[in-house]
Each structure stands twice: as structure tokens, then as C-alpha cells.
C-alpha positions in Angstrom: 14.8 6.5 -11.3 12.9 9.7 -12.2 15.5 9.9 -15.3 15.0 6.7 -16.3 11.2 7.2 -16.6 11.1 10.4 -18.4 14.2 8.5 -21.0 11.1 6.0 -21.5 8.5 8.3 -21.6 9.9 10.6 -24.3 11.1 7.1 -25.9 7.0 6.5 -25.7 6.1 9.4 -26.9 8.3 9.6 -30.2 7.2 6.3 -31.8 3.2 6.9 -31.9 1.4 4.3 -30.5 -2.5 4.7 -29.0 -1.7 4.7 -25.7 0.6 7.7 -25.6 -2.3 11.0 -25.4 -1.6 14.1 -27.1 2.0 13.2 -28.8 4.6 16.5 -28.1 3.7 17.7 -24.8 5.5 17.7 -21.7 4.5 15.1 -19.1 5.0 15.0 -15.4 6.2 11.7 -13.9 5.9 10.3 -10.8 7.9 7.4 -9.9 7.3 4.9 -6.8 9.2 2.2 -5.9 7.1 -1.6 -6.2 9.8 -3.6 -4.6 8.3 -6.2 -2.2 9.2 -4.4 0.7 7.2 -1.6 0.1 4.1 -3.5 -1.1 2.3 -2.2 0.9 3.0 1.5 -1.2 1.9 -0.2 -4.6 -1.1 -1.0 -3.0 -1.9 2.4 -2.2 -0.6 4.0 -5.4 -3.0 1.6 -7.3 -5.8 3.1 -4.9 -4.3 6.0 -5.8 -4.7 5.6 -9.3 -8.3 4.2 -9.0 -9.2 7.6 -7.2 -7.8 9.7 -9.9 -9.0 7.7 -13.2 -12.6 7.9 -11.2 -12.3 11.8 -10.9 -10.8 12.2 -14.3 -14.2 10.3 -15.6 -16.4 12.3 -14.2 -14.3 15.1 -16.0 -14.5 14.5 -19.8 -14.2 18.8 -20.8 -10.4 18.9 -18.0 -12.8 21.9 -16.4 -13.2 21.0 -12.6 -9.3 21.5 -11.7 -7.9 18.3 -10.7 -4.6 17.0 -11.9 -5.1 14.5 -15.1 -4.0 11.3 -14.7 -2.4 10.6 -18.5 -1.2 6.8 -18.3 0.4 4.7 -16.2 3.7 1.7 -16.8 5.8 0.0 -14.5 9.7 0.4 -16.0 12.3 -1.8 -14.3 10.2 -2.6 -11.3 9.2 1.1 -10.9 5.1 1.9 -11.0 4.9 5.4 -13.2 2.1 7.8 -13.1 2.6 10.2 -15.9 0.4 13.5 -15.3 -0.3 16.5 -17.4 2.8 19.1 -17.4 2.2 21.6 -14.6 4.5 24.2 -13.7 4.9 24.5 -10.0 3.7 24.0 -6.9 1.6 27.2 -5.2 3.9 27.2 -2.3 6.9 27.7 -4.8 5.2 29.9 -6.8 4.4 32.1 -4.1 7.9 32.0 -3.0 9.5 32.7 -6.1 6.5 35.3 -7.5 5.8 37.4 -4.3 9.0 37.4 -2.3 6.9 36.4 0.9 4.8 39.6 0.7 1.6 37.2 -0.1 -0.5 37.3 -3.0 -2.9 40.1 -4.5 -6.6 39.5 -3.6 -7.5 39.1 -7.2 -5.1 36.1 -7.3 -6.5 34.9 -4.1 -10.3 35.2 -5.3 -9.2 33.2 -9.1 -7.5 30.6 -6.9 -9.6 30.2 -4.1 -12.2 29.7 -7.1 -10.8 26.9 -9.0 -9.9 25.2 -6.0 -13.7 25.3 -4.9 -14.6 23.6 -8.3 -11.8 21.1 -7.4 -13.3 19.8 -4.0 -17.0 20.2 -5.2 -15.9 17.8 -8.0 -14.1 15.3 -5.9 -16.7 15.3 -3.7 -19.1 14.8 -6.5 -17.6 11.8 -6.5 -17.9 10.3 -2.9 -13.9 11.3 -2.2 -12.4 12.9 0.1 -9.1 14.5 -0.8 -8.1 14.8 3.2 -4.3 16.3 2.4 -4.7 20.1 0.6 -2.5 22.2 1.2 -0.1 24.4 -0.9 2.5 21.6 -2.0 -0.7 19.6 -3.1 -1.9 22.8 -5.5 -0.2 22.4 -8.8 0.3 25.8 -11.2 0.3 25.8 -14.7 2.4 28.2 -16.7 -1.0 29.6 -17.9 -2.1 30.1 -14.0 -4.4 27.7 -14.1 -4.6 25.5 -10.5 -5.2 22.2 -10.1 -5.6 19.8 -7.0 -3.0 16.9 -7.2 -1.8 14.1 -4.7 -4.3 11.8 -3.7 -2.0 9.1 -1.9 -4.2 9.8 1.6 -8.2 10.7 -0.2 -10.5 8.1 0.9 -13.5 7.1 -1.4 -16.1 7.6 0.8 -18.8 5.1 -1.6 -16.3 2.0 -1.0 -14.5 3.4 2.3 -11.4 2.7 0.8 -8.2 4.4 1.6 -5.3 5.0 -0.2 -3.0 6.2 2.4 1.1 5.9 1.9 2.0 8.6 4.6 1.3 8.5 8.1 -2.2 8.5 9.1 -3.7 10.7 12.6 -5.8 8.4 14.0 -6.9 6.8 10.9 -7.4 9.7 9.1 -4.6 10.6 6.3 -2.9 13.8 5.6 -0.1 15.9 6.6 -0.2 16.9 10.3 0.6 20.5 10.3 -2.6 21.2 7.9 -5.0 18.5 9.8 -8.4 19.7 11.5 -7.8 20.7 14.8 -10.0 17.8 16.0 -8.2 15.0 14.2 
């Protein structure tokens, strides 16, 4: 479980070790299930992974505003991916900030920005993300966005997919954000 990961993760965390990055902070896990009858998702959150520890590379200053892939573990048959701490979601955040009456256009502009410099970046690096939407933009208390979930990008230099959801005629992503010629 989720709770299980975090117990081992903060276990991690307080007895220093050189695999555990920048000792006190908070950490965002992600937990997926490797039992053999869902090989088939281990195999795409390994893709997964491979897609993000590319991206995070090409990335050495954490400027171009895509989630940071901090380590990864597999606890009790679970595969891990622990993240750098972000706040909320932007869908949330608009919920719970705005009360449905949208966004100022200063907040739009700063967004829309650092998302820009998150798809130039990935694309940089031969991937498509093929799944953003506002679930998949990640807020930092600091209001800093980043892109996240990359379960569905395809690397476009090895025409690999890592795709765990539903694809649309063999492209991935989420249906009610898709092109309308997919």
C-alpha cells in the first residue's frame, strides 16, 4: 500500500544512506502493483521510468518544469516511484482557489509559460507526453507547475510506448482531452 511505502520511505530517509537525495524533504510516492497478472503494467512503468530519468538528464539546473523522478524500490512486491513533493494537482487547485470562477489571466500567462518550457523540453528529447491535461499538471506550494504522468508518452527516437491506460487507436491518453482526429 501507499502507507506502507511512505512507512519505508521515511524509514529510508532517516538512516542516511547515498541513495536517499536531499535528506528532510517531503517525497511523493507512487505505488503500482508488479504482481504477475499485471506484468504487463511493470513493463510499462519501467518505460515509464526510462522516459522520466531521460527527461530529468537532459535537466541538470530542475528549470524546464517536469516532475523529478527522485528514486525508485520495489517494497513487498510493490514497484515505487518516489517524486519530488508537489502540492496539488491544477484541476484541484483551481477548484479549491477559484471557486469555479477560472483563473486571473496573469495566472493563466505564468502557467501557460512553464508548461510551454515543459513540452519544448520533452520534446527536446524525442518524447511525446500524448496525456496533458489538468490532473497531469502538478502545483507546488511555491506555484511553481510541473508536467507529471508519463504512463502513455511515447519516445519518439526508439518508438517505444509506455502506455498502462487504454490506448485510441494506438495512440495513448485520456479520451475526453485526445485530438479530435485520434
Amino acid at each position: 500500500t501507499i502507507d506502507e511505502a511512505n512507512a519505508a520511505i521515511a524509514n529510508c530517509l532517516k538512516h542516511p544512506c547515498s541513495e536517499c537525495p536531499d535528506k528532510g524533504h517531503n517525497w511523493l510516492i507512487d505505488s503500482l502493483d508488479t504482481d504477475d497478472r499485471i506484468n504487463m503494467m511493470r513493463k510499462a512503468a519501467e518505460k515509464e521510468i526510462e522516459l522520466l530519468e531521460k527527461v530529468n538528464r537532459a535537466d541538470k539546473g530542475n528549470k524546464k518544469n517536469v516532475i523529478r523522478l527522485m528514486r525508485t524500490f520495489t517494497y513487498r512486491g510493490h514497484l515505487c516511484l518516489v517524486f519530488e513533493c508537489m502540492w496539488d494537482n491544477l484541476r484541484v487547485a483551481l477548484k479549491k482557489y477559484t471557486k469555479d470562477k477560472g483563473m486571473s489571466l496573469q495566472a493563466v500567462k505564468a502557467y501557460t509559460k512553464q508548461l510551454l518550457i515543459a513540452l519544448r523540453h520533452i520534446h527536446k528529447c524525442n518524447i511525446i507526453h500524448a496525456d496533458v491535461k489538468p490532473d497531469n499538471i502538478l502545483v507546488a506550494a511555491d506555484g511553481t507547475a510541473k508536467l507529471s504522468d508519463f504512463d502513455v508518452s511515447k519516445d519518439t527516437a526508439t518508438r517505444t510506448l509506455a502506455a498502462r491506460t487504454t490506448t485510441m487507436a494506438g495512440v495513448g491518453g485520456t479520451l475526453g482531452y485526445a485530438a479530435p482526429e485520434v
